[in-house]
N, C-alpha and C positions, 0 to 999 in steps of 0.2 A: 430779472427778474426779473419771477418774476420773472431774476429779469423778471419780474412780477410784471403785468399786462395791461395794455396800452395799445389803440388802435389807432388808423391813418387811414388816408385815401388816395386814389390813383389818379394819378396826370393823364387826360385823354390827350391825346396825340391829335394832329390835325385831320384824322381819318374819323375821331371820337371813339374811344373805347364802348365798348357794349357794356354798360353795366347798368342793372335794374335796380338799384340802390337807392332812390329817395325816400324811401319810407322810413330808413335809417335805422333800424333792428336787422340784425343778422340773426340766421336760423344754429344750431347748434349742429357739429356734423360730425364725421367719422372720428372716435377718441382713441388715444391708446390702440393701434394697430401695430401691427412688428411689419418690417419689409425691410427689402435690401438694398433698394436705392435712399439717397436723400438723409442718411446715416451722416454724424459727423464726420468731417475732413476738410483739409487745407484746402481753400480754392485763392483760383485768384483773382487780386484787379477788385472791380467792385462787388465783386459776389462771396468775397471774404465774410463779409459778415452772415449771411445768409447758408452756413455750411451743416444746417437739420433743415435745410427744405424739404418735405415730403414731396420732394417731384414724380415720385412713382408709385406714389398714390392712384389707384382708379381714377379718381375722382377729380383727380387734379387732371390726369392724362385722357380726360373724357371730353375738356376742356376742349370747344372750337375756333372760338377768337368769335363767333357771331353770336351763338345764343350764350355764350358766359367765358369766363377768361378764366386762367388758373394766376395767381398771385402768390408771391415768397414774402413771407413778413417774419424778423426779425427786433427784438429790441433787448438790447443791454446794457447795466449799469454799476458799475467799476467798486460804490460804496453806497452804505446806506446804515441803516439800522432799524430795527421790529422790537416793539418794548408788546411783551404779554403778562399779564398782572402784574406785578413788582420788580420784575426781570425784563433790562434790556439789554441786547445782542447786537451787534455789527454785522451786519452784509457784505461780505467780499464776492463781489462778483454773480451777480445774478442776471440770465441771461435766459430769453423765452423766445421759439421758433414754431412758426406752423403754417401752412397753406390757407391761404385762402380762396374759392371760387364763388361767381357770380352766377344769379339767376335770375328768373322773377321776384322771388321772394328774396331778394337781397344778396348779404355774403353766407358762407357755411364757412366755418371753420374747420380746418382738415390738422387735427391735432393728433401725432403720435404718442409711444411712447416715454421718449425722449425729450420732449418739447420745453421743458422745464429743467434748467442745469441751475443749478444753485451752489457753490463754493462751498464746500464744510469749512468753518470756520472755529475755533477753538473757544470755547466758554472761559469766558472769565472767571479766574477762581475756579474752576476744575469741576469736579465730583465735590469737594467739601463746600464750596460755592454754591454746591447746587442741592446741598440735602442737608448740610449740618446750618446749624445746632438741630437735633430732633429729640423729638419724647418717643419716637418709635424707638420700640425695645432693639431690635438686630441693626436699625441705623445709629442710635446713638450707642449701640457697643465698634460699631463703624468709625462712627467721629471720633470715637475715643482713642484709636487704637493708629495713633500718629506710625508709627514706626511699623508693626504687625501688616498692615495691609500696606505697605513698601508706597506712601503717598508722592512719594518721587516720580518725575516722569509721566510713562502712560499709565501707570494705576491714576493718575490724579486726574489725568487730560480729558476733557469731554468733545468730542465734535457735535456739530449743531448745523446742520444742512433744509433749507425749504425745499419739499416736493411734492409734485403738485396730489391732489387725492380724488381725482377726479378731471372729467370737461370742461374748458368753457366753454359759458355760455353768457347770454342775455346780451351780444358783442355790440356793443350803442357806436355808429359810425360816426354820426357828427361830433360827438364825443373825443374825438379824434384832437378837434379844433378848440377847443373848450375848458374854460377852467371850473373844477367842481363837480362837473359832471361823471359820473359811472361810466366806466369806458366797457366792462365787462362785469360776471361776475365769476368768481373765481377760487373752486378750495382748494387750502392746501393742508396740509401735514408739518410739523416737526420732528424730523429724526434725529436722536441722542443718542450716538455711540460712545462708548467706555467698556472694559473688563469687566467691571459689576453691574452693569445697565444691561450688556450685550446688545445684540442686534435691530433689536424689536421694541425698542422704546420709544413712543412718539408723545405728541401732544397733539391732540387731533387724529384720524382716522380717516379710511374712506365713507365710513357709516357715520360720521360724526366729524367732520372737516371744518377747520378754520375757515369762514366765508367772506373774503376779501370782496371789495368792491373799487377797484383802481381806480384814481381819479388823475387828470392834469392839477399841479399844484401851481404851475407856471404858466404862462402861455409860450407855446413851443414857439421855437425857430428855425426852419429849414431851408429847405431846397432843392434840386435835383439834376442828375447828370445823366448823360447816356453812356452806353460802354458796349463792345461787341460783345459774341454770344461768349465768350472765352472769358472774360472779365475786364476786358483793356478800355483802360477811359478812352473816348471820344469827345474831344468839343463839336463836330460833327456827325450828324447820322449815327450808326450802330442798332443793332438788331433790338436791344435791352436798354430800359431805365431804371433810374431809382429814387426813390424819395426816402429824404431822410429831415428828422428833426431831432431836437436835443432842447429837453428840459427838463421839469422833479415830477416826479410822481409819488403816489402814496395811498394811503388807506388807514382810515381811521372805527371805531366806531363799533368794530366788531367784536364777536364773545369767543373766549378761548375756552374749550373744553378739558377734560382734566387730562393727565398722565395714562397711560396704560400701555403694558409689555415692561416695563421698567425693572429690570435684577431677576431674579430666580420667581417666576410663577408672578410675576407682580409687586415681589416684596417692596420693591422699595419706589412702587407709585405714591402711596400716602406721604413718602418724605417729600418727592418732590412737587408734589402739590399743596403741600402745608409751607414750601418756602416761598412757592413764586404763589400763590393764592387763587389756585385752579380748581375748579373750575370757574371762571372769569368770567360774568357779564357784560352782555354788549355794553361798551363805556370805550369814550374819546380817549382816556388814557392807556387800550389797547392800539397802539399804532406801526403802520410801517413803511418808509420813505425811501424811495430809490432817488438818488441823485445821480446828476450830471447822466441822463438816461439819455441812451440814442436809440432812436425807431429807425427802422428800414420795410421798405416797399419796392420789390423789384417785380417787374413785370414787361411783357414783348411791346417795345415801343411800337413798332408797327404791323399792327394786327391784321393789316388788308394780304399781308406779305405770308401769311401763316396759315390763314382758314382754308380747310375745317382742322388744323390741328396746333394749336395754341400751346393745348398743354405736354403735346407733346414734344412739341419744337422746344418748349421751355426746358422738359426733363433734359433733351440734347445739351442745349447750350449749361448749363449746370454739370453737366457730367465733363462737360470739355474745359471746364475750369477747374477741374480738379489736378490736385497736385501728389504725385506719388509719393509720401513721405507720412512721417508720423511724428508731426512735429507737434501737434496738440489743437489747439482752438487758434482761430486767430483774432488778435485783436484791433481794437480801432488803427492802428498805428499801419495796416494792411490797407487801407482805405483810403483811400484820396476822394476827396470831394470838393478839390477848391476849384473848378473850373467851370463848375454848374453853375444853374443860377440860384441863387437865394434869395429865402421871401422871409419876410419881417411876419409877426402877427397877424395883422388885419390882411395881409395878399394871402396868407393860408387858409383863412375862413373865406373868403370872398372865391378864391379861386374854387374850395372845397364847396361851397353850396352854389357854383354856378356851372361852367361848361366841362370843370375837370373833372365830372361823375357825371355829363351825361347820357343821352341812352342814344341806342344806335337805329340812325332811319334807314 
């Protein structure tokens, strides 16, 4: 989550990164594009985590290392849970990737398709969990009919996946460092699959989307390592770094809109909005918490080495850490970071609001 959404900032190297970032709003930038690079896959070494980089992005590959840099940002989080009116749900696995580049006017966020992988996760209590007892006429001949509609198995199983319904945007940098503060904002969707739901059931929409505002819950703790363009740590030198932190995140506060697409024509939205009590007013008791969250920030350690082509030296090294196989996502377990250094709370805001964002003479 999400990997719900959660921003960072870049280590300037001893040459000083070019980044025009103090104003600390980032602009909203290319969304939902299809391409063929920067598609999930196995890499390796430190760039595991970062495997839906849009590296071949224009926008990213426009990138010079003098007037702006291209950046791989990843964050994932193993467990969590989102309570929407009456009904709360477990997060398995939510995990959010997108480019980011620098300008004058700050970052842009270069968000694909993809950028948004959320785990289907199975609804507690099923289908009957989720609509019985009802006074609707065709659902409560539903709930009734124990054995008729074979409640065994997948007649009963519901999945329940967050995707995103839209761009981000409003991306607050120092926010990064901060507790309580809006890191982004961010809508999503609920999609319900089941037999009797079919395909098309959400809660929320693109025209009507859940409107998340991610916050640090904790104050993170990080660090950062270098590694070559391939993925192999280095305690010395190497072409690539990365920053990484690890703390809760979450989101409170917001309004959940009703049910729609749910069974044949809609039939059975009204059930499921009379059990969990949708449409749901902004209220603290809509919430949703990603734990034990790791951020990632990779980007060309040494940008003197690169200009004028940053982002495209990046897409190289990304592409040369790819691993021919179809083994799936990789997870934290791929990643070594004990070799870097690490910074407690107060060295992350200090470092962040001083020479590691600033601008290039």
């Amino acid at each position: 989550m999400l990997k719900v959404i959660r921003r960072w900032r870049l280590r300037a190297t001893t040459a000083t990164v070019a980044v025009a970032m103090l104003a600390g709003l980032a602009t909203a930038g290319a969304a939902f594009a299809d391409h063929d690079g920067g598609r999930e896959a196995t890499l390796k070494g430190d760039w595991a985590p970062m495997n839906r980089c849009p590296v071949d992005d224009p926008a990213m590959l426009a990138m010079t290392g003098e007037a702006g840099v291209a950046v791989c940002f990843a964050d994932d989080s193993p467990n969590g849970s989102i309570t929407l009116g009456n009904l709360t749900v477990p997060i398995k696995d939510s995990n959010h990737q997108f480019g980011l580049t620098t300008g004058e006017s700050g970052f842009t966020v270069i968000e694909h398709d993809d950028a948004l992988v959320d785990e289907p996760v199975e609804l507690p209590g099923g289908l009957r969990g989720l609509i019985c007892p009802s006074h609707e006429r065709v659902t409560r001949g539903i709930c009734r009919a124990h054995h008729g509609w074979g409640w065994g198995g997948n007649a009963n199983a519901v999945t329940w996946a967050m995707e995103a319904a839209g761009p981000l945007t409003e991306f607050n940098l120092f926010a990064g460092v901060e507790v309580g503060v809006p890191t982004a904002r961010q809508p999503v969707k609920i999609h319900l699959e089941n037999p009797l739901l079919g395909n098309h059931c959400y809660i929320g929409t693109d025209a009507e989307p859940i409107v998340l505002l991610p916050e640090n819950l904790t104050l993170p703790n990080g660090g950062n390592e270098k590694f070559d363009g391939d993925g192999t740590p280095e305690t010395e030198g190497g072409q690539m770094e990365a920053l990484f932190i690890q703390n809760t995140q979450g989101a409170s506060g917001f309004a959940v809109p009703a049910a729609s697409g749910c069974g044949f024509r809609g039939i059975l939205n009204q059930a499921i909005n009379n059990k969990i009590g949708l449409p749901s007013p902004a209220s603290s008791a809509n919430n949703v918490v990603f734990n034990e969250v790791t951020t990632y920030l990779g980007f060309i350690s040494n940008l003197e080495s690169v200009i004028p082509n940053d982002g495209k030296e990046l897409s190289k090294y990304w592409h040369s850490a790819v691993i021919p196989s179809e083994d799936g996502r990789p997870g934290h377990d791929q990643h070594s970071h004990g070799d870097g250094r690490h910074w407690s709370g107060p060295e992350l805001e200090e470092g962040f609001r001083n020479h590691r964002f600033g601008h290039r003479h």
